[in-house]
GUMAR-948526 format. One record per atom (N, C-alpha, C, O): residue number from 1; atom name; x, y, z. Coordinates in steps of 0.02 Angstrom, whole numbers. Layout:
  resi  name       u       v       w
   NUM    CA       X       Y       Z
...
This chain:
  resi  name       u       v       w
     1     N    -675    -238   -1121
     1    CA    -641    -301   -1109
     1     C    -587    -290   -1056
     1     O    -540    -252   -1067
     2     N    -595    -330    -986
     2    CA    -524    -332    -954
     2     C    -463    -347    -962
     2     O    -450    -401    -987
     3     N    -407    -301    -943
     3    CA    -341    -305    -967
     3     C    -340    -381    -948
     3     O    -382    -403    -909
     4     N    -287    -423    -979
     4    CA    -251    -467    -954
     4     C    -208    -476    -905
     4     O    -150    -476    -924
     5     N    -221    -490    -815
     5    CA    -171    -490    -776
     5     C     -95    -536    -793
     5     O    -106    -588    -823
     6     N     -31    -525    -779
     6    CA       7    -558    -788
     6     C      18    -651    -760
     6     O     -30    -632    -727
     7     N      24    -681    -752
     7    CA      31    -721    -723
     7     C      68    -723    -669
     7     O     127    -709    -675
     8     N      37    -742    -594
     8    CA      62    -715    -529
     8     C      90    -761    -522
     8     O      61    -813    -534
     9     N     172    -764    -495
     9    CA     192    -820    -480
     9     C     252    -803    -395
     9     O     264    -748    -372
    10     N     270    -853    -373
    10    CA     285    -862    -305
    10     C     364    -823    -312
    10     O     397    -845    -359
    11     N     393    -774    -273
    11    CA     439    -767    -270
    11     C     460    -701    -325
    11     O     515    -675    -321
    12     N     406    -677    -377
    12    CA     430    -614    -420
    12     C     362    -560    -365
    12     O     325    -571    -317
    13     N     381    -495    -415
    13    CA     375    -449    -384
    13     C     338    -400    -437
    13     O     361    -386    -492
    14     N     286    -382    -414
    14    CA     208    -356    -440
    14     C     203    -286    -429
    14     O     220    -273    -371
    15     N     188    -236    -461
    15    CA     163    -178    -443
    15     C      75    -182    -460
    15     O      46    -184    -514
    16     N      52    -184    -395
    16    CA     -43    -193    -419
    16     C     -66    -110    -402
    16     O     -34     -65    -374
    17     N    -137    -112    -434
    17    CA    -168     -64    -412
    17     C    -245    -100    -402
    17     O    -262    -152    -430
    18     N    -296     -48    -344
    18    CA    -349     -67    -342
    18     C    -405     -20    -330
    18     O    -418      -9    -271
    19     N    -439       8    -373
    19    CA    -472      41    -385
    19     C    -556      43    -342
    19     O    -581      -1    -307
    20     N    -573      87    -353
    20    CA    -654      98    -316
    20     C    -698     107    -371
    20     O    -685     150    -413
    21     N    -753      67    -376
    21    CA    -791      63    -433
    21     C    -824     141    -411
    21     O    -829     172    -358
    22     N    -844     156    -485
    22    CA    -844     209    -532
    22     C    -790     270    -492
    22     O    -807     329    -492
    23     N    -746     253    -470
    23    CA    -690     292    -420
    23     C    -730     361    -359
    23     O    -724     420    -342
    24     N    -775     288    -346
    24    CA    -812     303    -276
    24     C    -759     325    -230
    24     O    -705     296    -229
    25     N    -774     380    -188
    25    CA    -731     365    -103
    25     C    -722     322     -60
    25     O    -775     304     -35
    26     N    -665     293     -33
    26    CA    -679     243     -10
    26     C    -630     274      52
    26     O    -631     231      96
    27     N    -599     314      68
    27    CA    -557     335     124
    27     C    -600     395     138
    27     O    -592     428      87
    28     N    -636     424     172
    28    CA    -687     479     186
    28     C    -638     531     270
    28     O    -629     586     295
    29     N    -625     470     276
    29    CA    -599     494     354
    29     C    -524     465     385
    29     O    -494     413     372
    30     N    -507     519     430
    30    CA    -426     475     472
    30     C    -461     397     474
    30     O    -448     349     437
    31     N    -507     400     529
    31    CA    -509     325     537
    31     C    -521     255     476
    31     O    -499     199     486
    32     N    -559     276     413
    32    CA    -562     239     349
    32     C    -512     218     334
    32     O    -509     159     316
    33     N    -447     263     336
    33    CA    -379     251     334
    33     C    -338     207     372
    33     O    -307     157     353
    34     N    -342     231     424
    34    CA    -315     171     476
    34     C    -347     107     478
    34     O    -317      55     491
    35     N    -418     111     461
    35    CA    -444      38     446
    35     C    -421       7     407
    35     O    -396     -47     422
    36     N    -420      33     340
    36    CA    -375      25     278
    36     C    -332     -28     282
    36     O    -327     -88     270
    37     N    -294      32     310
    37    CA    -198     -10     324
    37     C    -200     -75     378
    37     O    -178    -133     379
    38     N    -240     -31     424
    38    CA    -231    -104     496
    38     C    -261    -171     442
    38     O    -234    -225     454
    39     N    -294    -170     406
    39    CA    -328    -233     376
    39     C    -283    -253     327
    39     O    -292    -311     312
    40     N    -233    -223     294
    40    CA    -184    -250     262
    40     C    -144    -287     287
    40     O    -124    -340     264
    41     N    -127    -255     348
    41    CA     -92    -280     384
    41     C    -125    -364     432
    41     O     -91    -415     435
    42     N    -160    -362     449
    42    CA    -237    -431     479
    42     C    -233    -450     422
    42     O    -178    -478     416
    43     N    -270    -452     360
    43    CA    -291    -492     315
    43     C    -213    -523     275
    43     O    -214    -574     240
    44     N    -163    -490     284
    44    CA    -101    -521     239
    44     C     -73    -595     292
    44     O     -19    -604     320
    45     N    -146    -645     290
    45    CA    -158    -685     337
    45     C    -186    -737     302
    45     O    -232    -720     266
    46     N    -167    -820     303
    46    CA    -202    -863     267
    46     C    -245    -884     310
    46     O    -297    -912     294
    47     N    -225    -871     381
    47    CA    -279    -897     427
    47     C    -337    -854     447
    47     O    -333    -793     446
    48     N    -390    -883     462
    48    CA    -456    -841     492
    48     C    -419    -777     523
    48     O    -365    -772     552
    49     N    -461    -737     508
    49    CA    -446    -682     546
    49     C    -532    -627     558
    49     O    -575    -612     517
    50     N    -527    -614     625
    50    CA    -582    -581     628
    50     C    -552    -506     680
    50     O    -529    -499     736
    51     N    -571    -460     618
    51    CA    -538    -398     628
    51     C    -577    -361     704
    51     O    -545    -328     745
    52     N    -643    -375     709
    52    CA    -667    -351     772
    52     C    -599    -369     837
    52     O    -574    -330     879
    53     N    -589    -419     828
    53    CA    -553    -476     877
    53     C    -485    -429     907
    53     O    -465    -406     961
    54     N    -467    -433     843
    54    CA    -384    -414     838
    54     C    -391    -339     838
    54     O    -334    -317     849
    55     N    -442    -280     829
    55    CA    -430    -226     874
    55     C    -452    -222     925
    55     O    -443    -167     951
    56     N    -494    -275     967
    56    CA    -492    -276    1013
    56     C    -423    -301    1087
    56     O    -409    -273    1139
    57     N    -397    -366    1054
    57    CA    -348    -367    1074
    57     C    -272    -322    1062
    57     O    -228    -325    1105
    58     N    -264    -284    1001
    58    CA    -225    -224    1011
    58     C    -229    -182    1065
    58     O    -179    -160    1094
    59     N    -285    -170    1081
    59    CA    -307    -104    1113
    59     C    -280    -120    1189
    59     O    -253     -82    1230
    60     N    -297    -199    1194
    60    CA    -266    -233    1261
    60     C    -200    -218    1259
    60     O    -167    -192    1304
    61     N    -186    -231    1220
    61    CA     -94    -267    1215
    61     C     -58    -216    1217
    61     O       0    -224    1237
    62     N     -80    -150    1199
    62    CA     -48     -75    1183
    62     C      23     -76    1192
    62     O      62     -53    1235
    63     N      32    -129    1108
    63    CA     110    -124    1090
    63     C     116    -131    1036
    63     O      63    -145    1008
    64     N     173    -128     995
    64    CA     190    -115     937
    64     C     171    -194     901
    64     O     185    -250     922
    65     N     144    -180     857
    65    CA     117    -216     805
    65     C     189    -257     794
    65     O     238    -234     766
    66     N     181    -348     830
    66    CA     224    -385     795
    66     C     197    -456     772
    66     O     151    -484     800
    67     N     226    -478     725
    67    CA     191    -565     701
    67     C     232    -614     744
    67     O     266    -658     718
    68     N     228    -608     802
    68    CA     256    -669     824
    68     C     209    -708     862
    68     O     149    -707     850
    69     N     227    -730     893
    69    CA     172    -792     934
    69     C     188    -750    1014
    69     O     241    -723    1030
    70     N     140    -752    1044
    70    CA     108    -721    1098
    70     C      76    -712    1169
    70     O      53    -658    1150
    71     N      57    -715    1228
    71    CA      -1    -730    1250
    71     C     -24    -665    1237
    71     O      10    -614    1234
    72     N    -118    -670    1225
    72    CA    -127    -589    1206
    72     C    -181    -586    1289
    72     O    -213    -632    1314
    73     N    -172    -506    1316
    73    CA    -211    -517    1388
    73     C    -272    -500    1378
    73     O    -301    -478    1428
    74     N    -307    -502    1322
    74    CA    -368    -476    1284
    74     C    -411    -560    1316
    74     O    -455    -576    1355
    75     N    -357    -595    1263
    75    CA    -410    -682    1268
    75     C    -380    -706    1312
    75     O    -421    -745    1337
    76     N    -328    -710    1344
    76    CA    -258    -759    1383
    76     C    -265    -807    1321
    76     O    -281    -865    1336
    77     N    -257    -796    1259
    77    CA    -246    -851    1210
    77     C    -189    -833    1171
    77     O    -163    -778    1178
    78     N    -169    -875    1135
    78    CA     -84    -864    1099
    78     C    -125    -853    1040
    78     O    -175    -881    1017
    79     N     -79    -790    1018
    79    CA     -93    -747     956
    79     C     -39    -779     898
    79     O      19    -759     891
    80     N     -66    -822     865
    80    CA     -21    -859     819
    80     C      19    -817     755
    80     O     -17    -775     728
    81     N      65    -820     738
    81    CA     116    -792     680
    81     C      81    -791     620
    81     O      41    -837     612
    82     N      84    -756     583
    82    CA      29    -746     526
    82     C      60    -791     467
    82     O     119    -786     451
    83     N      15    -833     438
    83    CA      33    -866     366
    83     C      24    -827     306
    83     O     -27    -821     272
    84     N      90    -797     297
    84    CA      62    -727     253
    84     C      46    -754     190
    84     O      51    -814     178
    85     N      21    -696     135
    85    CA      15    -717      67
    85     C      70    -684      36
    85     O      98    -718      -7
    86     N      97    -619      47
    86    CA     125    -594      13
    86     C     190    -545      79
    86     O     193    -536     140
    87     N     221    -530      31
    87    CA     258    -480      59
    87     C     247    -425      42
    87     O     245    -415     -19
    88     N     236    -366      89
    88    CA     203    -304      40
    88     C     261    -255      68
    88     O     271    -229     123
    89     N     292    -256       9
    89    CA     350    -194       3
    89     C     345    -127       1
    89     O     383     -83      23
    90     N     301    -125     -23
    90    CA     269     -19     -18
    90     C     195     -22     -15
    90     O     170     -77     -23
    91     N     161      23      -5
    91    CA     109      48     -10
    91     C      82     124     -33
    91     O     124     169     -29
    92     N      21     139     -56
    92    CA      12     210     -26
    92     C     -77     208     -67
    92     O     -99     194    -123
    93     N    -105     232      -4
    93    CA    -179     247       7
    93     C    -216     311     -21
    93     O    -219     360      16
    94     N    -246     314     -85
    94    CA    -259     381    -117
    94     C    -345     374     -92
    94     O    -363     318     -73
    95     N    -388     420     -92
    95    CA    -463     427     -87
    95     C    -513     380    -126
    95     O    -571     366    -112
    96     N    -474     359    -176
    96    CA    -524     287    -209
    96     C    -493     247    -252
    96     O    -515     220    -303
    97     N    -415     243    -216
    97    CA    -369     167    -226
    97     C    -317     166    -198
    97     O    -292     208    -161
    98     N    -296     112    -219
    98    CA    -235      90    -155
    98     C    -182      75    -212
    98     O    -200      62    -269
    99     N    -118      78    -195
    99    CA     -73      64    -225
    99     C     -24      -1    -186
    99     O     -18      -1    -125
   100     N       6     -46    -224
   100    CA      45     -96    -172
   100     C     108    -114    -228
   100     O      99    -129    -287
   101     N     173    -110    -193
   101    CA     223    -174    -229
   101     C     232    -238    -183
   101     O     261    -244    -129
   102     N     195    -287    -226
   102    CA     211    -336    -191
   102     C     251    -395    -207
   102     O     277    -397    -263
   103     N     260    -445    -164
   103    CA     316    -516    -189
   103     C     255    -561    -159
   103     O     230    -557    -103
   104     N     236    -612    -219
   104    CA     197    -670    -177
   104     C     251    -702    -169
   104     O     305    -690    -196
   105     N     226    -778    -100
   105    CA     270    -801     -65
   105     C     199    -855     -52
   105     O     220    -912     -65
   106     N     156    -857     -40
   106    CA     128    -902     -50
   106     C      74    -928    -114
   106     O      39    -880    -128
   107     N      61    -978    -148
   107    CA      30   -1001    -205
   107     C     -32    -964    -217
   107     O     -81    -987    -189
   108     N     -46    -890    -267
   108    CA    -133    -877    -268
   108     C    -108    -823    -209
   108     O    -151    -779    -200
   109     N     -56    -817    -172
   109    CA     -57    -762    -120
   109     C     -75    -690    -120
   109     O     -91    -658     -70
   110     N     -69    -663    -192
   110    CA     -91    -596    -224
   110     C    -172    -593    -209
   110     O    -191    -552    -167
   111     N    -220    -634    -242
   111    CA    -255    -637    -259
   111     C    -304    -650    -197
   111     O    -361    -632    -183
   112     N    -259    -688    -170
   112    CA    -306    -733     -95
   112     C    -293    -648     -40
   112     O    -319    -646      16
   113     N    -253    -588     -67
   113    CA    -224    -552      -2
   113     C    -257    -493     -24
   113     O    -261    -441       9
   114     N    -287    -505     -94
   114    CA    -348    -443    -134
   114     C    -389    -466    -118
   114     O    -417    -429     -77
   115     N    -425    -529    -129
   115    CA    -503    -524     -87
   115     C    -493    -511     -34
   115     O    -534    -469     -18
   116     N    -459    -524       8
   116    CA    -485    -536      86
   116     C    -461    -470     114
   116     O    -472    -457     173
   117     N    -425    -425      69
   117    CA    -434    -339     118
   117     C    -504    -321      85
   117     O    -541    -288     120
   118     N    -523    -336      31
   118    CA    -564    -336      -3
   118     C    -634    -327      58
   118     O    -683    -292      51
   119     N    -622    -359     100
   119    CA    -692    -358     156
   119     C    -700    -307     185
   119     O    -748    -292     220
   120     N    -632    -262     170
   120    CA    -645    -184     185
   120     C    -722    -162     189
   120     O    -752    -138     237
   121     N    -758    -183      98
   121    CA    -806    -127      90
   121     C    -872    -167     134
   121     O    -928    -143     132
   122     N    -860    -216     164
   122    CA    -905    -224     243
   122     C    -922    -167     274
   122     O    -976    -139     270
   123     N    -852    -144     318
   123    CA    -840    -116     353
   123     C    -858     -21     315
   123     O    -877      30     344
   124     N    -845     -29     253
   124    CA    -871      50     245
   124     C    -937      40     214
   124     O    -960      93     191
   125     N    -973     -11     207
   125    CA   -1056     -10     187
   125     C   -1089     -23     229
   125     O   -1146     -42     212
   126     N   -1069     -19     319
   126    CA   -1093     -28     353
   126     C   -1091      47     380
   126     O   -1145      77     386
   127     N   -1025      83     399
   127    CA   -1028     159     431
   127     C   -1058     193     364
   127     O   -1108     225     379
   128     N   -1046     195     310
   128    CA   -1095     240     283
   128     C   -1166     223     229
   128     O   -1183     250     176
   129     N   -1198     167     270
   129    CA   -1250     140     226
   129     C   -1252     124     173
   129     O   -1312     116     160
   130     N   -1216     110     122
   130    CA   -1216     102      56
   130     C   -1224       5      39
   130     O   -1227     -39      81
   131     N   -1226      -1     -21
   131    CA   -1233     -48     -33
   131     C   -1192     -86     -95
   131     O   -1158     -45    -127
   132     N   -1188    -149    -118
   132    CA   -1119    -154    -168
   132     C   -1058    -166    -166
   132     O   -1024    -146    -119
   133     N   -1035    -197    -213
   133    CA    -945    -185    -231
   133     C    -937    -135    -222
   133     O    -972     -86    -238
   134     N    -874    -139    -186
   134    CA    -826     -81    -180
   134     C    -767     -63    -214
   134     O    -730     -14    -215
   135     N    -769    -125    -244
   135    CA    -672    -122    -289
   135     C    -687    -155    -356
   135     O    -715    -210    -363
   136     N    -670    -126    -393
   136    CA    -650    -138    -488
   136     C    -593    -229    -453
   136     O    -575    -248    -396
   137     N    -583    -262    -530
   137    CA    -543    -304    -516
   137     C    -473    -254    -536
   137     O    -464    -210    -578
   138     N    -418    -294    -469
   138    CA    -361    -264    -480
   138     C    -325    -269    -543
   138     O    -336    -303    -593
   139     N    -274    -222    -529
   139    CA    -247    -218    -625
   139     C    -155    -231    -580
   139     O    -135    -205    -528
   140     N    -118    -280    -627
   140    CA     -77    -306    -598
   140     C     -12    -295    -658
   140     O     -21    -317    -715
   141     N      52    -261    -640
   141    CA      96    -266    -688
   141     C     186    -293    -663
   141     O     218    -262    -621
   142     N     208    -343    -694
   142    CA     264    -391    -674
   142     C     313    -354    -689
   142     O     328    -331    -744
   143     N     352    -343    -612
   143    CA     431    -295    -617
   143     C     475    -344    -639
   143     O     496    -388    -601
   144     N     487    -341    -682
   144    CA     551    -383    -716
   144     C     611    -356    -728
   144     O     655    -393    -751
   145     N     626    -283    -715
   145    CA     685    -272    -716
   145     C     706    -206    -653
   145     O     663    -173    -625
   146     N     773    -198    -642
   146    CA     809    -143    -594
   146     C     764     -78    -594
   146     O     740     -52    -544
   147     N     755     -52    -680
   147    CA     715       1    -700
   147     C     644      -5    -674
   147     O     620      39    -639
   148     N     618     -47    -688
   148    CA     554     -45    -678
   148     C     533     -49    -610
   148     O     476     -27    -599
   149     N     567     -74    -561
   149    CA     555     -66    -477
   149     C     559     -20    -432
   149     O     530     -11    -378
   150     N     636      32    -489
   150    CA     631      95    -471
   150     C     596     127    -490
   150     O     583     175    -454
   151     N     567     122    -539
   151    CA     508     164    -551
   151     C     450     158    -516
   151     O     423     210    -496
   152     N     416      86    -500
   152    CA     373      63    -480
   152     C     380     117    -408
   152     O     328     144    -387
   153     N     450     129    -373
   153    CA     451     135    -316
   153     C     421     204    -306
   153     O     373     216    -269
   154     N     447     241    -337
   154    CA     429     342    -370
   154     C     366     329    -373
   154     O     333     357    -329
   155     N     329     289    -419
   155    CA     276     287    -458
   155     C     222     280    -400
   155     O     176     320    -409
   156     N     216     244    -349
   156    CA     169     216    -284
   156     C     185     289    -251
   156     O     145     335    -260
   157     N     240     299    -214
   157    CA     251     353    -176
   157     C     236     413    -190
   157     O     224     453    -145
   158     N     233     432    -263
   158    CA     214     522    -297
   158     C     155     514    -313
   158     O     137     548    -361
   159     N     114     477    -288
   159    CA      54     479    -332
   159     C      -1     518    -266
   159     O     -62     515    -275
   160     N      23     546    -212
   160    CA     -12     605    -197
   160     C     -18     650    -217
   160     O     -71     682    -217
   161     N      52     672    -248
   161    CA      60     741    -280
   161     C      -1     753    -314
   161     O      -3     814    -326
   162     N     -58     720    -338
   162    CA    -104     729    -362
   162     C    -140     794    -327
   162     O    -155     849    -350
   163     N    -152     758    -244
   163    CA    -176     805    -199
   163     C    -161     893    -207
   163     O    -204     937    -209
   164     N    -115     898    -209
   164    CA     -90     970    -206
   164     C     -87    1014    -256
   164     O     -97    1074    -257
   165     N     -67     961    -313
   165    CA     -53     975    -383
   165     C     -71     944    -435
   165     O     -34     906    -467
   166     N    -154     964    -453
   166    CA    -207     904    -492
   166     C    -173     930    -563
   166     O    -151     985    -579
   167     N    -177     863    -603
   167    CA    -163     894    -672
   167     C     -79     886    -671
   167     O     -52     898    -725
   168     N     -41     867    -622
   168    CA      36     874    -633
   168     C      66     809    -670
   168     O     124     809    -691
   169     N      17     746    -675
   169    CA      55     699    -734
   169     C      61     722    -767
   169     O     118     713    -788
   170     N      18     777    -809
   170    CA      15     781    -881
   170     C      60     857    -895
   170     O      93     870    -946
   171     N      50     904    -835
   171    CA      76     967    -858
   171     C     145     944    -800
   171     O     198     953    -831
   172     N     156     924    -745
   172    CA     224     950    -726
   172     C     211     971    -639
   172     O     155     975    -612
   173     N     262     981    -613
   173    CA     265    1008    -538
   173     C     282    1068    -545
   173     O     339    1083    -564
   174     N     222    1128    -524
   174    CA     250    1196    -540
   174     C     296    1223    -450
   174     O     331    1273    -453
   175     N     290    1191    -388
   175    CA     315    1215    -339
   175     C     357    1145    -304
   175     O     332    1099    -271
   176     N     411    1152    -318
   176    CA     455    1084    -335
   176     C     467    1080    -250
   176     O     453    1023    -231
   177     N     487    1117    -202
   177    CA     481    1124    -135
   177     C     410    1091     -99
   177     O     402    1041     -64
   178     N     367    1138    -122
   178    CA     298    1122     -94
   178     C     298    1027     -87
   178     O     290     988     -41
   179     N     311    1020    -165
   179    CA     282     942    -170
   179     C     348     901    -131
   179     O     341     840    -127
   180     N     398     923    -108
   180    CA     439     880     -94
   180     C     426     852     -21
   180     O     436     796       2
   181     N     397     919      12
   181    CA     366     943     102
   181     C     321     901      87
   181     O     326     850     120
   182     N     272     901      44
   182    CA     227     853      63
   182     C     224     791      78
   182     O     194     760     123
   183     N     275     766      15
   183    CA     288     682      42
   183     C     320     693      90
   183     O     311     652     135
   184     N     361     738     102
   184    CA     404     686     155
   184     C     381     692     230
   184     O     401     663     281
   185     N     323     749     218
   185    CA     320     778     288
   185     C     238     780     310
   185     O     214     771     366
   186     N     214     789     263
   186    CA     140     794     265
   186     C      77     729     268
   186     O      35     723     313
   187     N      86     671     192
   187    CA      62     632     171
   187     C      85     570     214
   187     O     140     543     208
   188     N      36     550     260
   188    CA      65     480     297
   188     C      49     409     274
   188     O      82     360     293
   189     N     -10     406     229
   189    CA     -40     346     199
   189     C     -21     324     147
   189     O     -55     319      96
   190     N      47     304     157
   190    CA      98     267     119
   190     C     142     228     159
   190     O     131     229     219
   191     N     192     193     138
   191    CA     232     169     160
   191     C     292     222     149
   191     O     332     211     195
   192     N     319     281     104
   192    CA     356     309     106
   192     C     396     340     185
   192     O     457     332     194
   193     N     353     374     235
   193    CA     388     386     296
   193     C     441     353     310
   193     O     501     369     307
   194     N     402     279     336
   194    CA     428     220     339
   194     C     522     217     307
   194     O     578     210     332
   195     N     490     227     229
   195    CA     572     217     217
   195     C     603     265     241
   195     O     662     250     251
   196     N     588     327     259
   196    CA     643     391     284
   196     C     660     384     345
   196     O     687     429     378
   197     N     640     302     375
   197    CA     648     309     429
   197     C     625     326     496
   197     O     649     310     550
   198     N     550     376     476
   198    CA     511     418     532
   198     C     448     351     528
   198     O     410     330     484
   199     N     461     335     594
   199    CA     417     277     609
   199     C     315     276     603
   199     O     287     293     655
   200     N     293     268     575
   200    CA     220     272     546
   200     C     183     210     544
   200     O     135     200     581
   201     N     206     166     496
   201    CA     146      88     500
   201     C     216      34     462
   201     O     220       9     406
   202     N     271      32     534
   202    CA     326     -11     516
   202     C     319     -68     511
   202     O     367    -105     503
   203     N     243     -93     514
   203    CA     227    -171     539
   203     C     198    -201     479
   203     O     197    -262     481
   204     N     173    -173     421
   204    CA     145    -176     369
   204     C     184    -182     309
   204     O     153    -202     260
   205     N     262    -165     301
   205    CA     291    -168     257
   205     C     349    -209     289
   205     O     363    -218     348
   206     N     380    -232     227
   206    CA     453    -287     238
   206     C     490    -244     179
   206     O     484    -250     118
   207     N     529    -201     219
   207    CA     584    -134     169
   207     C     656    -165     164
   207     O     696    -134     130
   208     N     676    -217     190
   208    CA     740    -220     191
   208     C     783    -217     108
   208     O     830    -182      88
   209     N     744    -266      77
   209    CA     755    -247       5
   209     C     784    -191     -41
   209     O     835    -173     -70
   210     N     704    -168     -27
   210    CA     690    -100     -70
   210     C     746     -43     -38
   210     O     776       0     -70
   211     N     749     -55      18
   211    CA     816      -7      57
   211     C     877      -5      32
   211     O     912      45      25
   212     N     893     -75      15
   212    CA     951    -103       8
   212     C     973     -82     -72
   212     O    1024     -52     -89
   213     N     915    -108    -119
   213    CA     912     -62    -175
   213     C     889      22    -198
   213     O     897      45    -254
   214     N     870      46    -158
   214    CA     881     119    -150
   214     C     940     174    -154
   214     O     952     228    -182
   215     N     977     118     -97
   215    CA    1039     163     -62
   215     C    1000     172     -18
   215     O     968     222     -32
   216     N     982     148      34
   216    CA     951     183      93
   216     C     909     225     109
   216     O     871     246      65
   217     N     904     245     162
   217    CA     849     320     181
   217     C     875     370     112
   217     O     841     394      67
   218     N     921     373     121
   218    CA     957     442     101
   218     C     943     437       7
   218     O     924     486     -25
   219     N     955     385     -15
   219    CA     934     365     -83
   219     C     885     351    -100
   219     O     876     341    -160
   220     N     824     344     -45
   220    CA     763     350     -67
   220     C     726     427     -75
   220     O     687     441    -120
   221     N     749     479     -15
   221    CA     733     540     -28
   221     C     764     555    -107
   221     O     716     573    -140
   222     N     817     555    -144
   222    CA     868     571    -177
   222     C     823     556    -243
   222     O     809     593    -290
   223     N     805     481    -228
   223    CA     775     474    -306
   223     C     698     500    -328
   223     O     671     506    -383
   224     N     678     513    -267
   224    CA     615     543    -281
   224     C     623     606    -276
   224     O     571     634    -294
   225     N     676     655    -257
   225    CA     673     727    -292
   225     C     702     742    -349
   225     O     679     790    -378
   226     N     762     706    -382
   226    CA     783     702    -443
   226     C     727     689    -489
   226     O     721     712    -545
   227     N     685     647    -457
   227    CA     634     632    -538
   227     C     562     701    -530
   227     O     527     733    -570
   228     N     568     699    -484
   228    CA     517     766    -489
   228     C     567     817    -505
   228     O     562     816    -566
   229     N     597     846    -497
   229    CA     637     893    -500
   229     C     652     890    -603
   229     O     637     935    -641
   230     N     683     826    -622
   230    CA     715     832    -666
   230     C     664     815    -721
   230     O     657     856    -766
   231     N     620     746    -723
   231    CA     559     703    -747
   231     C     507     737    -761
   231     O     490     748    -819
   232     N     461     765    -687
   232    CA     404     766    -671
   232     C     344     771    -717
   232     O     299     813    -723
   233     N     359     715    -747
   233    CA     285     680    -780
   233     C     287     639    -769
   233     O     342     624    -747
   234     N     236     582    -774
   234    CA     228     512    -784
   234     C     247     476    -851
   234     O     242     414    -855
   235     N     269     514    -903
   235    CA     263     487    -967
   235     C     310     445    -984
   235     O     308     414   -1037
   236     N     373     439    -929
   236    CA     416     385    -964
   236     C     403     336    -918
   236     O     454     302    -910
   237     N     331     307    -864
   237    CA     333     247    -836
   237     C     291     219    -874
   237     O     248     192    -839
   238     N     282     210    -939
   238    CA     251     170    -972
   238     C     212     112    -927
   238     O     192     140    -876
   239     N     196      48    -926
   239    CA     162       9    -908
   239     C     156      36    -809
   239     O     104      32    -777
   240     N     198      51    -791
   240    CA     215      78    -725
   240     C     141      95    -706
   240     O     109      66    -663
   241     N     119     149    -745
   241    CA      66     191    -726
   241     C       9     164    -723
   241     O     -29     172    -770
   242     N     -11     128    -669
   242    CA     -64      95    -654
   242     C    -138     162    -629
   242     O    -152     185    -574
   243     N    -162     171    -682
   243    CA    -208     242    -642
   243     C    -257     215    -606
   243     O    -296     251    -575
């Protein structure tokens, strides 16, 4: 039986997850990745959007990813401001799911901003022949409090540590250095960089918030080595832990 999603409403703030049926691969390569994200970034769009289009006109434009209105020298056509669905506050991209905190902002905007990256598995059942769904339905849990956003925030961002250190929800971080280098230095398919400041996929997230509630750069490194350092399990993010 499927969990019960919360009721999505305009203006609160969601920690989702979205899974790969039977936790298929769905990131194989750098470029899967960058497709990934660039389409989070395109599809967090109420209007048509056709992704051929818009890396084609990037490639023209060879400038920093902004939503404003435009001429693009790809079409000589004005590249209109995106009608977003959501605001997507963090991210981070594991081998067969994605992690997001988000704020809807428009009505159904969660949902309307999950199918439509959702067209991803087009684009990877076409480079690697396959056929099928690509994504489980998302599993969605409502931050309702200070605690739970900070957690939410740890919770999206450490969930590479998997990579390096399989088995560390349950037993622990045995090289507390190692895992710290990694996020901050290694792992780019997140939004974490971003908050430290070291510029990566600044166009995809709206941090002012989460910054602001952090303490900054400096309080975002801070709280994510205190909880590995001091925590490092998952066992007190109760509902948090979206696997």
């Amino acid at each position: 039986m499927p969990s019960q999603r919360p009721k999505l409403v305009n203006g609160e703030i969601y920690h989702i997850s979205y899974r790969a049926v039977g936790d298929s691969v769905i990131f194989k390569d750098e470029n899967d990745y960058y497709r990934g994200i660039f389409s989070c970034y395109e599809f967090n769009n109420n209007n048509p959007v056709s992704i051929w289009l818009r890396r084609k006109q990037r490639k023209a434009e060879k400038i920093k990813e902004r939503s404003i209105v435009g001429s693009d020298p790809a079409t000589n056509q004005a590249v209109p401001k995106r009608d977003m669905f959501v605001e997507i506050m963090a991210f981070c991209f594991m081998t067969n799911h994605i992690h997001f905190i988000l704020k809807q902002i428009k009505e159904g905007g969660i949902s309307n901003f999950i199918k439509k990256i959702g067209g991803y598995s087009t684009y990877l059942n076409e480079k690697y022949d396959r056929k099928g769904h690509l994504f489980n339905r998302f599993k969605a849990v409502h931050i309702k409090t200070d605690k739970q956003l900070r957690n939410a925030f740890i919770y999206v961002h450490c969930n590479p540590l998997s990579l390096i250190e399989p088995g560390w929800k349950e037993n622990g971080i045995r090289n507390l250095g190692r895992a710290i280098k990694f996020l901050e230095e290694k792992y780019k398919w997140s939004s974490y960089f971003d908050y430290l400041g070291v510029k990566n996929f600044p166009s995809v997230t709206e941090r002012d918030f989460l910054l602001d509630f952090m303490g900054g750069r400096e309080g975002c490194k801070q709280v994510l080595k205190n909880w590995i350092k001091y925590k490092k399990q998952f066992k007190d993010f109760g509902d948090m832990a979206l696997e």
